[in-house]
Rosetta silent file (secondary structure, phi, psi, omega in degrees, C-alpha in Angstrom):
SEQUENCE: XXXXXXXXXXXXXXXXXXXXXXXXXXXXXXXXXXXXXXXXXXXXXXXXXXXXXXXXXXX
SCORE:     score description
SCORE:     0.000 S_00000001
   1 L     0.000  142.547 -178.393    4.235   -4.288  -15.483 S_00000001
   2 L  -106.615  -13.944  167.244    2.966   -4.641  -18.974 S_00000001
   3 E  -175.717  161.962 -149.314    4.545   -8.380  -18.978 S_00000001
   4 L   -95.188  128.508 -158.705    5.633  -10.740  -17.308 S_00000001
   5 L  -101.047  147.709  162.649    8.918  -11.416  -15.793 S_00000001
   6 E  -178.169 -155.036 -148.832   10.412  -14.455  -14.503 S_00000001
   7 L   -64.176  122.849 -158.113   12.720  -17.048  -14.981 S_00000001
   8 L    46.619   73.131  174.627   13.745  -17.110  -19.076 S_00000001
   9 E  -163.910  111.986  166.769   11.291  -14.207  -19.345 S_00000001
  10 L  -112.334  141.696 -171.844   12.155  -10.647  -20.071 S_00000001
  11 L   -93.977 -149.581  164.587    9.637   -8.341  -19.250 S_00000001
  12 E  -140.849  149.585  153.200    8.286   -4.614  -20.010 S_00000001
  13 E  -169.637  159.151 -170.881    6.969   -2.040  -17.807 S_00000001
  14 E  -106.263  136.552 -172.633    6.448    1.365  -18.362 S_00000001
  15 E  -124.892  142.790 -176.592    8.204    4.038  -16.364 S_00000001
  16 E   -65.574   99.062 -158.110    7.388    7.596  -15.645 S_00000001
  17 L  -153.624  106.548  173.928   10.212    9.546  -17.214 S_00000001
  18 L    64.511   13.482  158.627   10.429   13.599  -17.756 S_00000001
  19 L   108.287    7.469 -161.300    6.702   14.304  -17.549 S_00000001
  20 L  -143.357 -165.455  170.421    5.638   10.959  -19.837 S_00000001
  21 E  -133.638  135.908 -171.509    5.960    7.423  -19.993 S_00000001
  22 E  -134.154  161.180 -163.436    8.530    5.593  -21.677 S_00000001
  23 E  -117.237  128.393 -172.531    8.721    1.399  -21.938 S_00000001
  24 E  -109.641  152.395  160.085   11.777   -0.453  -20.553 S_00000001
  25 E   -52.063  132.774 -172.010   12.808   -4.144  -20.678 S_00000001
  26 L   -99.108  125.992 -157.204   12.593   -5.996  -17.336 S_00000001
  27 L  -143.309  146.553  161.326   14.490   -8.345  -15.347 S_00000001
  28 E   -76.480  146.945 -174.203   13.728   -9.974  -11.430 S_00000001
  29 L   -99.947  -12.230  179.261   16.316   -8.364   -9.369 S_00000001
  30 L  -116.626  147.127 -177.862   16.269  -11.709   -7.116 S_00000001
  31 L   -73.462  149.421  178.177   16.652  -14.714   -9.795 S_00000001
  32 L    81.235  -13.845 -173.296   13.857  -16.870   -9.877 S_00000001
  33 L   -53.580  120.876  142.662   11.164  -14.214   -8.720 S_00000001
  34 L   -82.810  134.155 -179.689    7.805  -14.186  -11.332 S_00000001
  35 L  -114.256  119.297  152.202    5.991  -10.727  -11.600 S_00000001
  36 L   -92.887  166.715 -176.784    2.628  -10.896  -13.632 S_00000001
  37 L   -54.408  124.700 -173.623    1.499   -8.800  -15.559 S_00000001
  38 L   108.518   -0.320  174.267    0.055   -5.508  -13.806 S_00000001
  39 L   -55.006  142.492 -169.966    2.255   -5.752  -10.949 S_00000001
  40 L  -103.666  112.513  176.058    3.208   -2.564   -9.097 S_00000001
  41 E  -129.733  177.515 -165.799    7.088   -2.852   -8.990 S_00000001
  42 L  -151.907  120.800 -170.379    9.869   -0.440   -7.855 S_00000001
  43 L   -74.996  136.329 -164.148   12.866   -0.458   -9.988 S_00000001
  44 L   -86.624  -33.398 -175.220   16.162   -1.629   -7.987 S_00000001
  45 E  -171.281  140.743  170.000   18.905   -0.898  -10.978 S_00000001
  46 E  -112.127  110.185 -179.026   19.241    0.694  -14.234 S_00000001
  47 L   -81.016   54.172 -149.991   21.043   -0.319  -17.446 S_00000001
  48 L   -15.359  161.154  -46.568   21.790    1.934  -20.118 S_00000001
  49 L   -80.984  -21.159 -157.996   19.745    2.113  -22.430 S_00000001
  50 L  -113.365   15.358 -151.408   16.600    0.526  -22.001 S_00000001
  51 E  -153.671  134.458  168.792   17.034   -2.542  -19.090 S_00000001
  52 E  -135.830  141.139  143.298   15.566   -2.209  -15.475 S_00000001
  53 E  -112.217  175.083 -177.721   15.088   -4.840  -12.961 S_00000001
  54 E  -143.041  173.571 -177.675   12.571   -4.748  -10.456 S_00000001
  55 L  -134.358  138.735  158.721   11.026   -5.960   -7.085 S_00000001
  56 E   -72.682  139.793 -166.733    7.382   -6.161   -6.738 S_00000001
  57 L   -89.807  122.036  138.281    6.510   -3.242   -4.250 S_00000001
  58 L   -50.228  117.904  175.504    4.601   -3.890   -1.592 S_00000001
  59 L   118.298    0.000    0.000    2.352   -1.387    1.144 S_00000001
């Protein structure tokens, strides 16, 4: 994560796309969840064009 998501907070995070990195807007996939920044997350659903949510990833 590059910022921080939570509740009235859209985030960023940059995702590994085609050999690069590209930067997407951010959402909690369970409402109320806060992600700081630097968080290792694993995106759950994708929103044309730009909008992922995410869960922070764990293990």
């Amino acid at each position: 994560m590059t910022g921080t998501v939570g509740p009235g907070l859209v985030g960023e995070v940059m995702v590994r796309v085609r050999g690069g990195a590209e930067a997407f807007l951010a959402y909690a996939a369970e409402p109320g969840e806060r992600m700081e920044r630097g968080t290792v997350v694993l995106v759950v659903e994708y929103q044309p064009p730009r909008t992922v949510y995410v869960a922070a990833a764990y293990g």
